[in-house]
C-alpha positions in Angstrom: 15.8 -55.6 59.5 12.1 -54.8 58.6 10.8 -57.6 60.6 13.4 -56.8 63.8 10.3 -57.4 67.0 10.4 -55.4 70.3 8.3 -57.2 72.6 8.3 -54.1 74.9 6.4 -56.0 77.8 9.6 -58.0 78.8 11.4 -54.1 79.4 11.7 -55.1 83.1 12.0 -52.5 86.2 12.7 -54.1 88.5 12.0 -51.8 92.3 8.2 -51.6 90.6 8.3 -48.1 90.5 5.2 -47.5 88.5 5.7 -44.0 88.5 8.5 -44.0 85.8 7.5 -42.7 82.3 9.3 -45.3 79.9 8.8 -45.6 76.3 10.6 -48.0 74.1 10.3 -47.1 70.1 9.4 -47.7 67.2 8.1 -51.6 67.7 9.4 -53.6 65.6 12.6 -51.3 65.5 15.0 -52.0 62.3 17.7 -49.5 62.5 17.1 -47.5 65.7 15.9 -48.6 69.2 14.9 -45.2 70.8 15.0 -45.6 75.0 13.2 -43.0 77.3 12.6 -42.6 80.6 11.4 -40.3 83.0 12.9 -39.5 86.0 15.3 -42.2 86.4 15.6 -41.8 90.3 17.6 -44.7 91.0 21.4 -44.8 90.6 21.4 -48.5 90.9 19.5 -49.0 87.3 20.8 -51.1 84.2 19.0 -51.0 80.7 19.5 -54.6 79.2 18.2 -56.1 75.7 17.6 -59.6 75.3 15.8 -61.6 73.1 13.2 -64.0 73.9 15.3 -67.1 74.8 17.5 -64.7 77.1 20.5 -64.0 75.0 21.7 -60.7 75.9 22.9 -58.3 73.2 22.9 -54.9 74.9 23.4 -53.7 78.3 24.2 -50.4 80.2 24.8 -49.3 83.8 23.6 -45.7 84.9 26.0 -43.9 86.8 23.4 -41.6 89.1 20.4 -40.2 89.0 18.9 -38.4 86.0 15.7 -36.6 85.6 15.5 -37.8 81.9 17.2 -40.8 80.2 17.1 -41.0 76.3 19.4 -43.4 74.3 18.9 -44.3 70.5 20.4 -47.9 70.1 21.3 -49.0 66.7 19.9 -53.1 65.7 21.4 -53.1 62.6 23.3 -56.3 63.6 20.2 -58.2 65.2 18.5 -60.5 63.1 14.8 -60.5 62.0 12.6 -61.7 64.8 15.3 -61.1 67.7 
């Protein structure tokens, strides 16, 4: 999925806590989707991937705090452009 787009702007946090470290790679992903973030400090958190018109396709709930948070995602099943 060569032309598979991140558009990492809508990666939402919600409580505005601008001092978390979060990187979202590569842009446009086409196998992987690589998630990191540092010091995840609220146990309340939820990683979620949508596309544009709000269609979710993957979501997670973090059970506690952790100082660092990596996840590789695989896309293979989204479309070009989701």
């Amino acid at each position: 999925m060569a032309g598979t787009y991140l558009d990492a702007t809508s990666v939402g946090i919600s409580d505005n806590d601008l001092t978390l470290n979060t990187r979202v790679f590569p842009n446009p992903a086409s196998n992987t989707l690589n998630i990191y973030i540092d010091k995840l400090t609220d146990s309340n958190s939820e990683i979620k991937i949508t596309s544009m018109t709000g269609q979710e396709f993957y979501s997670e709930k973090m059970n506690g705090v952790v100082d660092i948070f990596e996840k590789s995602i695989d896309v293979n099943f989204l479309s070009d452009g989701i």
